[in-house]
C-alpha positions, 0 to 999 in steps of 0.5 A: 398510171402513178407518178412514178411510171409516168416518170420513168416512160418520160425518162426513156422518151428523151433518149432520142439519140445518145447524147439525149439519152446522156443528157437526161442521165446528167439531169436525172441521176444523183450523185449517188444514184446507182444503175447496175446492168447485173452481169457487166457494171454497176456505176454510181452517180452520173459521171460513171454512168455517162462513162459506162454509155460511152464505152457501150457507144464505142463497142456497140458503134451506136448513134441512138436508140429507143425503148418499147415498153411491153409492161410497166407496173409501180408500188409507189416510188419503185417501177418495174418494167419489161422492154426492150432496148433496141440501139441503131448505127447512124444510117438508122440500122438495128444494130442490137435488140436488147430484153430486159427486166428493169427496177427503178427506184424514183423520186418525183423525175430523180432516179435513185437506183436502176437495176436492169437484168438481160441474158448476159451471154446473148448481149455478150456474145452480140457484143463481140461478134460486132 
């Protein structure tokens, strides 16, 4: 497995709990990293992205999450992934499940763009019924 999967499954084993998961966004995003959830915001640099978290944390009334990797593929520094994101509530209940496609750009632990495509209308929706 290259360098930069390697990273990339790294970067999702920290997300233990939401603060985990911001913690490793501060200590691996640049200041100009971009993350685009394609159809609900594009953040650039860690502070937006962190803000971007707690608006999702708030909705979603989340504590924590993790990730199933399904299948990961890199060309160099550029990862693809297909997973699922799976967030739970503090009694450790499955609140949302969510599919996805996702392209990182890395270099070494730093991400420097992420890019992740889901079924908007079904995310919404799940959103909006919680």
């Amino acid at each position: 497995m290259s360098q930069a999967c390697d990273e990339v499954l790294r970067f999702f084993g920290e997300w233990s709990s939401i603060e985990a998961m911001i913690e490793s966004i501060r200590r691996r995003f640049t200041q100009d990293t971009v993350w685009d959830n394609v159809g609900f915001a594009k953040t650039v640099g860690p502070d937006e992205a962190v803000a971007f978290m707690d608006m999702f944390v708030r909705q979603a009334k989340v504590t924590g999450g993790y990730v199933v990797t399904h299948h990961i593929a890199a060309a160099g520094s550029i990862v693809l992934t297909e997973r699922t994101d799976i967030f739970h509530d503090a009694a450790g209940k499955e609140v949302i499940r969510i599919p996805l496609m996702g392209i990182f750009e890395m270099d070494g632990p730093r991400v420097l763009a992420w890019r992740d495509y889901s079924d908007v209308a079904a995310v919404s929706a799940h959103l909006a019924a919680l």
